[in-house]
N, C-alpha and C positions, 0 to 999 in steps of 0.2 A: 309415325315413321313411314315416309315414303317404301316401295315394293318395288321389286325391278333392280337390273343388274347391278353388281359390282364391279365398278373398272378404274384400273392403276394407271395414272399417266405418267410417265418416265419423262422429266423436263429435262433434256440435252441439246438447247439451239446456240449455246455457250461455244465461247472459243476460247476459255481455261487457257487465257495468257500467262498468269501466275504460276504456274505450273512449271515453266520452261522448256515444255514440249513444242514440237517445231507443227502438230498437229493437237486438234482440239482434246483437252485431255481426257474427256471420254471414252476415245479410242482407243487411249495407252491400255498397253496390257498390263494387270496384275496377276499374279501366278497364271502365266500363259495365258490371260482372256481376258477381251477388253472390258472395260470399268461397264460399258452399258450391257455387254453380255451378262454378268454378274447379275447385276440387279433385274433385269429381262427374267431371266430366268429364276429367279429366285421367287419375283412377285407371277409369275407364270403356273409356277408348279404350285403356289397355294389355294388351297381346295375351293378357298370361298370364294377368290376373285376368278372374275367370269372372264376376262379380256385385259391385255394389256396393247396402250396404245403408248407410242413414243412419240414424243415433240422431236424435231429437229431443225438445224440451221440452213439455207437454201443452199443446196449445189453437197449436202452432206448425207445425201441418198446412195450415193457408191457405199460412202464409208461404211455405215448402218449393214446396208447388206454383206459387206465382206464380212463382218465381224459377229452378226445374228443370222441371217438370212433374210425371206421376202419376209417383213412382220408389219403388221400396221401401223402407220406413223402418217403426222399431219406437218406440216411448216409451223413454227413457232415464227415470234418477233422479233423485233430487237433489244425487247427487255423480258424479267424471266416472267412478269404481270402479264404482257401479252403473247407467250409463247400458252403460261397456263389458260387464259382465254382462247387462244386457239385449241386447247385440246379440251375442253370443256364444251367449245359449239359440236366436236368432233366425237361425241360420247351416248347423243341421242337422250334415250329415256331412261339413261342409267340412274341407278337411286341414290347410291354412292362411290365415292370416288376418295380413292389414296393417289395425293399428288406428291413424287419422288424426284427429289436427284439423283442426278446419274454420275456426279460425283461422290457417291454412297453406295459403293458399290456391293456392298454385302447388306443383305435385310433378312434378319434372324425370323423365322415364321411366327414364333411368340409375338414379337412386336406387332405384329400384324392380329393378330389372335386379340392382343390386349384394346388395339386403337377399335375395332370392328365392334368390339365387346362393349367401349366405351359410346360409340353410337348410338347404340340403344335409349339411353339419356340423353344424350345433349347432340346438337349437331355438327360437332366440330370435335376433332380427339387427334395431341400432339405427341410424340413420345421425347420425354427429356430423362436429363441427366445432374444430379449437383454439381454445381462447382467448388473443384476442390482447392484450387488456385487463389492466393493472393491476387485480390485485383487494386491495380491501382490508375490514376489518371496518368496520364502517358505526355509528354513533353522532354525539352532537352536536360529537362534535369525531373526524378522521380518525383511525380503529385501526389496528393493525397489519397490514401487508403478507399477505395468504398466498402460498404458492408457489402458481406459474400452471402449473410443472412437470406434464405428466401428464394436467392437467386438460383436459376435452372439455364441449362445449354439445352436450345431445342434443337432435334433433329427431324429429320422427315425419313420416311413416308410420314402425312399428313392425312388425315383422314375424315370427309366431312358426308352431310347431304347435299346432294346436289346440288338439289334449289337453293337452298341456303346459302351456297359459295357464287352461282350464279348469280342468286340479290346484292352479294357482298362485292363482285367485280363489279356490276351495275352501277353502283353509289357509288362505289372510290373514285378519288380524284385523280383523274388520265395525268396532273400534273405533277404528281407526289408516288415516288416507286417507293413500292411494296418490298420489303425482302423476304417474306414470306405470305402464306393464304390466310394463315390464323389472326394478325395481326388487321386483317382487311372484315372477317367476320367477326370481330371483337369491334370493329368500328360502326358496326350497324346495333350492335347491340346486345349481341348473341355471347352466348358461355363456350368456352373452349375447352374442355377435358386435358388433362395431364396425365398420360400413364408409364411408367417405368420405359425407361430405353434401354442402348443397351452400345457398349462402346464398339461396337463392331460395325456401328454405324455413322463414326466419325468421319466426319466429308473429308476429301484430300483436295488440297489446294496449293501445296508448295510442291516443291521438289523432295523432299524430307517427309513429306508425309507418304509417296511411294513404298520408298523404303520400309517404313510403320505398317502398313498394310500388306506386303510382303511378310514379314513376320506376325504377321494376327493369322495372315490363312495357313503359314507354312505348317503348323502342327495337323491341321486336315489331311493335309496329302500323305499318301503313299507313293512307297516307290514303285515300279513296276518292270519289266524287260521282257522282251521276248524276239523271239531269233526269224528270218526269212532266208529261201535257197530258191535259188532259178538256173535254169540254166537252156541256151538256144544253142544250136545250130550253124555252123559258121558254111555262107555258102559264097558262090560269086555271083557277083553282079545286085547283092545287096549293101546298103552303107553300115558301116561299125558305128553306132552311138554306145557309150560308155561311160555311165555317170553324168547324160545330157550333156555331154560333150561330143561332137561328130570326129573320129577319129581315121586319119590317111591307115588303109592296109588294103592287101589286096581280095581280100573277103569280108563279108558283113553277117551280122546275124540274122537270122529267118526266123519270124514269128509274126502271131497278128497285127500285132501294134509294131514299134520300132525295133521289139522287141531288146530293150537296153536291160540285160539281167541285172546292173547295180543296179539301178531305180526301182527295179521288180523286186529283187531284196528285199531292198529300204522298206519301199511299198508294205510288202506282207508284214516287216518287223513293228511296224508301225499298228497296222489294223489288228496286230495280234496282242497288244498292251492294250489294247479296250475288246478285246475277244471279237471284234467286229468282223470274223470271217479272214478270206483271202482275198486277194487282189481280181481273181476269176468272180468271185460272187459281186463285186461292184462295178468289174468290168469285163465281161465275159466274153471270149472269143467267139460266141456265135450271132454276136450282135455288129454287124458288121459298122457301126459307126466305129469303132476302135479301128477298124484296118488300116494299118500304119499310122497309127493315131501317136502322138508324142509322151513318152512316158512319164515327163516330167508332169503332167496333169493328173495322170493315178498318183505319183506323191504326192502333190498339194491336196487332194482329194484326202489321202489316208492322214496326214496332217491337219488340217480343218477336222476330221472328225475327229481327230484326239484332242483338241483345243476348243469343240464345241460340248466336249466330255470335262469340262474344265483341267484338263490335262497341262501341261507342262515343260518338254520336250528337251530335256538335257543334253543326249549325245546318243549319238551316229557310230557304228563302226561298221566297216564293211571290207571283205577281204576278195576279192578278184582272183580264180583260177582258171591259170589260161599259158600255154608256152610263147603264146604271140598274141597280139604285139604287144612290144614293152611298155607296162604299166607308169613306169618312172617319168618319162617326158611329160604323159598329161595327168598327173597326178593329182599340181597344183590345181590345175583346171577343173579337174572333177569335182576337189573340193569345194571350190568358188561355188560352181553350178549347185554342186548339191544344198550348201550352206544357204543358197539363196531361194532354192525353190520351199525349205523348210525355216525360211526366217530365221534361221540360227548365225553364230558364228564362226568361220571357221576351225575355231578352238574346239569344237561339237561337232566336228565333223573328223573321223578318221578314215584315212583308206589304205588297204594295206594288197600287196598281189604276192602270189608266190605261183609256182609250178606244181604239176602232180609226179615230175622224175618221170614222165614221155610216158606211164601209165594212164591206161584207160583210153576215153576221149577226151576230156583236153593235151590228155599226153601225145594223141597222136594229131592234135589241130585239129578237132575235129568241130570243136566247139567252146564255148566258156561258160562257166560256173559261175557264180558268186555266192555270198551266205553274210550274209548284217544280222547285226544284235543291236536294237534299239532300245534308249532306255529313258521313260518316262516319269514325272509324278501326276498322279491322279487323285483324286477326291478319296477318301477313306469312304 
């Protein structure tokens, strides 16, 4: 047995037509996070692998990064045989290698524990499942039964020696695709291990299968809530933003940034459903890049990290106190804005204003308040 790294390649250069997504379905989100985040992370946090590298499609480098961040990835092909050879020349002296889909979005650590284990033996280790299903031959009228005897559903991760699967791309024929790597090292001559899978690793490929994977992770989450308050200074000669929407009055709020207290809210309500601090610890007034900086980028900010926490993001409420100006006119508007800086809809978005009865400082105009209760599910 070869010595020398462990590394995962995540094959995503797929444009997951069958799916019905208007974008490759890798990207689609399952409980709030895209399918390759899932799997990134999953094969990331296990102790044994050293690196994980992701295959992708050309010009699908934005996508990638919005949804994990900078992570290492190579250009795959046109097919999934030369997408895996492309991440294989991209792996150096590693020893072994777990090749993954990124439409398998969940990979239980056991599974990985079990394929690593199997190594040890042979150079090649698949995780399946029996089939429980009637199979039969398929035409417009039902064919004949096959035996179900014997038969197994393979899934990936895959997991081989290196050399080994590089001998095995070498020999196969450039003119006969592969649908998976086991079937290419089985052709040279080599043993494939089999070890337990596990259904939470069933690939999605329809539309229907969405929803399926939706309910496998939803028993994981919790729920979560936690509340944000701001409040600025209403002076002249600065502009009113409220809710990222620019609002006609004849005073504006004073603060470092745009200072828009609903977004500030938001903001904190958000960072406080993953304990990640306040709005000031990630964007601090003494750092003068913020000065007048636009507040709808602290929400996407506090949003991205609740969604990189595999979080969830249900719903928005937020109440505006203030005796001017009238909340009602741009109400709609704020909604829009808000619902879209946080990818929601705006059924998930509430906003509600009242007065303080000419008490205090908003009662004498001096200023506005606001106060949001945000409320998420997150990972148990």
């Amino acid at each position: 047995m070869q010595t020398g790294p462990t590394v995962a390649l995540i094959v995503a250069a797929g444009q997951g037509s069958r799916s019905g997504s208007s974008t490759p379905k890798q990207y689609s989100a399952i409980g709030g996070r895209a399918m390759i985040a899932h799997a990134h992370a999953a094969l990331a946090a296990h102790p044994a692998i050293d690196e994980v590298v992701v295959v992708i499609g050309e010009g699908q480098q934005a996508m990638l990064a919005a949804v994990i961040g900078e992570v290492r990835h190579v250009i795959g092909g046109a097919t999934r045989r030369e997408s895996v050879a492309a991440g294989l020349a991209a792996i150096g002296d590693a020893a072994r290698v777990l090749v993954h889909d990124a439409a398998r979005p969940f990979v239980p650590g056991a599974v990985i524990d079990r394929l690593l284990a199997a190594l040890d033996h042979l150079p090649g280790a698949i995780p399946v499942l029996p089939v429980a299903d009637t199979l039969a031959q398929a035409g417009e009228v039902l064919g004949d039964v096959v035996p179900r005897a014997g038969l197994v559903r393979v899934q990936t991760p895959q997991a081989f020696d290196v050399a080994a699967l590089r001998d095995a791309h070498a020999a196969w024929d450039a003119g006969v695709e592969a649908t998976d790597d086991a079937q290419m090292l089985r052709a040279i001559g080599l043993d494939v291990a089999t070890v337990e899978g596990d259904i939470m690793l069933d690939k999605i490929t329809y539309p229907a299968d969405f929803a399926a994977a939706e309910a496998r992770i939803a028993p994981t989450l919790v729920s979560r809530s936690a509340t944000g308050y701001d409040v600025h200074r209403l002076e002249a000669g600065e502009e009113l933003w409220l809710g990222g929407v620019l609002i006609p009055h004849d005073r504006g709020l004073s603060g470092h940034s745009d200072a828009d207290v609903a977004l500030h809210a938001i903001t904190d309500a958000l960072l406080g459903t993953i304990g990640a601090g306040d709005i000031g610890t990630h964007f601090p007034p003494s750092d003068a890049r913020w000065r007048g900086a636009a507040s709808d980028q602290f929400l996407a900010h506090a949003a991205s990290l609740v969604r990189a926490e595999g979080g969830v993001l249900d719903f928005v409420d937020l109440t505006l106190i203030c005796e001017a100006p009238k909340i009602g006119p741009h109400r709609a508007a704020m909604r829009a804005r808000i619902a879209a800086i946080l990818g929601l809809t705006e059924k998930q978005v509430s906003i509600k204003a009242t007065t303080s009865e000419r008490l205090g400082f908003t009662g004498r105009k001096e200023g506005i308040a606001a106060q949001a209760i945000a409320t998420v599910r997150v990972p148990a």
